[in-house]
C-alpha positions in Angstrom: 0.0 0.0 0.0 1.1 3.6 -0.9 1.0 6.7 1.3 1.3 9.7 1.3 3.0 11.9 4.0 4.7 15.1 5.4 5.0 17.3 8.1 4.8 21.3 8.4 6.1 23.9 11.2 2.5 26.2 11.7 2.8 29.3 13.7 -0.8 28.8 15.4 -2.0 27.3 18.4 -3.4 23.8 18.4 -6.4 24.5 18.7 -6.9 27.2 15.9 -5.0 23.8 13.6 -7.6 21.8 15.1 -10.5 24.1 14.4 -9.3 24.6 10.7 -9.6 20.5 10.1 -12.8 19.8 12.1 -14.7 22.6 11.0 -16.5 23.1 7.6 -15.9 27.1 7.7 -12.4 26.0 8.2 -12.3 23.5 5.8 -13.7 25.8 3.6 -10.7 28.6 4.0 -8.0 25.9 3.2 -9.0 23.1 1.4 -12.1 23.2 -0.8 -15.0 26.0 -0.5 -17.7 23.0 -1.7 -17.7 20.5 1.4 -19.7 20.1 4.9 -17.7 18.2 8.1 -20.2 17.1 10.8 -17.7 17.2 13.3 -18.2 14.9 15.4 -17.1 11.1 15.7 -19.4 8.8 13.7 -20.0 11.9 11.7 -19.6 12.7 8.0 -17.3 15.4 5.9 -17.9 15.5 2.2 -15.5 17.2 0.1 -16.2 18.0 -3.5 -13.3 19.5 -6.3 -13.7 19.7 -10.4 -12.7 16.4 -11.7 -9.3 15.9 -12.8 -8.4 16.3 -16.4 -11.3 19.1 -17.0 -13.7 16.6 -17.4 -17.8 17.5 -16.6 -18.8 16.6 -13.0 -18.0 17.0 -9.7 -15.6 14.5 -7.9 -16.5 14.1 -4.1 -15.1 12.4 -1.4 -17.5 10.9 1.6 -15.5 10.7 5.2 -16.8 8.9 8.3 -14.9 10.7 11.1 -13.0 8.2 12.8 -11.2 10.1 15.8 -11.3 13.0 17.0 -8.7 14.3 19.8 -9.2 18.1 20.4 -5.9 19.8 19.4 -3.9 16.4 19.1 -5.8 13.9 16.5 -8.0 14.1 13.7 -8.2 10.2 11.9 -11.4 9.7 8.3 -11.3 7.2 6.8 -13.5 7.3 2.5 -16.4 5.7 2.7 -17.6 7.0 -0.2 -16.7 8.8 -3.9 -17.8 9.9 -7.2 -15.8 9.6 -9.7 -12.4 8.8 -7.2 -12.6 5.3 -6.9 -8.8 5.1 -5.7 -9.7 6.7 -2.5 -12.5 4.6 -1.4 -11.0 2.9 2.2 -7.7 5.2 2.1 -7.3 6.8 5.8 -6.0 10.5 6.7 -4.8 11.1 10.0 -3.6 14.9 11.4 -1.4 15.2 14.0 -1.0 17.9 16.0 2.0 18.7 18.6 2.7 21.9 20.4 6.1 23.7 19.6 7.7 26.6 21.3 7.0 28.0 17.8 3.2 27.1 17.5 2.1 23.3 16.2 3.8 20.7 14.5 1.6 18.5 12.0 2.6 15.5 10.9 -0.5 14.4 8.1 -0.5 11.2 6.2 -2.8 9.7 3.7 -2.9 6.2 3.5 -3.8 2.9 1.7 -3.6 3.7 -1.7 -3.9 0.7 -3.3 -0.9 1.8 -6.3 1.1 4.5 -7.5 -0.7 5.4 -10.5 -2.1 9.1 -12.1 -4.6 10.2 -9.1 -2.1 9.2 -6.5 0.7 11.3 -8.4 -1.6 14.0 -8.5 -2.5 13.9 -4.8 0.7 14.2 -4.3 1.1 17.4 -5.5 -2.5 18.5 -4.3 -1.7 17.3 -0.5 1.2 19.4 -0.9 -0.4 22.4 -2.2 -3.4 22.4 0.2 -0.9 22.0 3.1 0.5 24.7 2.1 -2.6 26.2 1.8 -3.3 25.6 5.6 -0.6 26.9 6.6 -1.0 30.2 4.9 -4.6 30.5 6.3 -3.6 30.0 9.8 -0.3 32.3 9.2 -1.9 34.6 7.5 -5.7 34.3 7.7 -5.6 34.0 3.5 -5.3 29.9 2.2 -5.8 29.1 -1.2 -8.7 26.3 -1.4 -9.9 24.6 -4.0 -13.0 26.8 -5.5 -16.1 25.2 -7.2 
């Protein structure tokens, strides 16, 4: 199984990372402005993006909220997609520490079944939107995906 991971240095609190990945107005300021996070264990977060390519439709991403850890652990696991069959079952998992600095987040995305076109191009998205995150919390201006 594939994965992928990486870590950032964030000049915020915990809590304001944790708020930005639980929440769908934070979601929203980072990631993609199209999705809805229950927020709460047992819950649901959808998350919809363009499809790749510039095809017509709407690629989404269903996540049952595994775990939820204020300020330390956020764990989903895809229960359900359209048009993304390569992440049905993968698992991402934020964690948070405190550093004299702000928070350190070590994020992985996991159980790709194969190296192949979407995973190459989550590579590069991942990166991107963790960027993203970090530039909203730094900054109060991300760059999310917009629908």
């Amino acid at each position: 199984m594939e994965k992928i991971v990486t870590q950032l240095e964030i000049a915020a609190a915990p809590s304001e990372v944790y708020r930005a990945i639980t929440t769908t107005e934070g979601e929203r300021a980072w990631w993609t402005t199209d999705c809805e996070v229950a927020g709460q264990v047992g819950g649901q977060a959808a998350f919809r993006f363009n499809r790749m390519g510039g095809e017509p439709g709407t690629a989404e991403m269903r996540f049952r909220i595994d775990k939820l850890e204020p300020e330390r652990t956020v764990e989903w696991t895809c229960t359900a997609n359209q048009h993304n069959p390569d992440w049905q079952d993968t698992r991402v998992v934020f964690t948070l520490s405190r550093t004299a600095a702000g928070t350190r987040l070590d994020f992985a995305h996991t159980g790709w079944r194969e190296r192949n076109k979407v995973y190459d191009a989550c590579v590069g998205g991942w990166n991107h939107f963790m960027n993203s995150l970090k530039s909203y919390l730094e900054t109060g201006k991300g760059d999310p995906h917009v629908r």
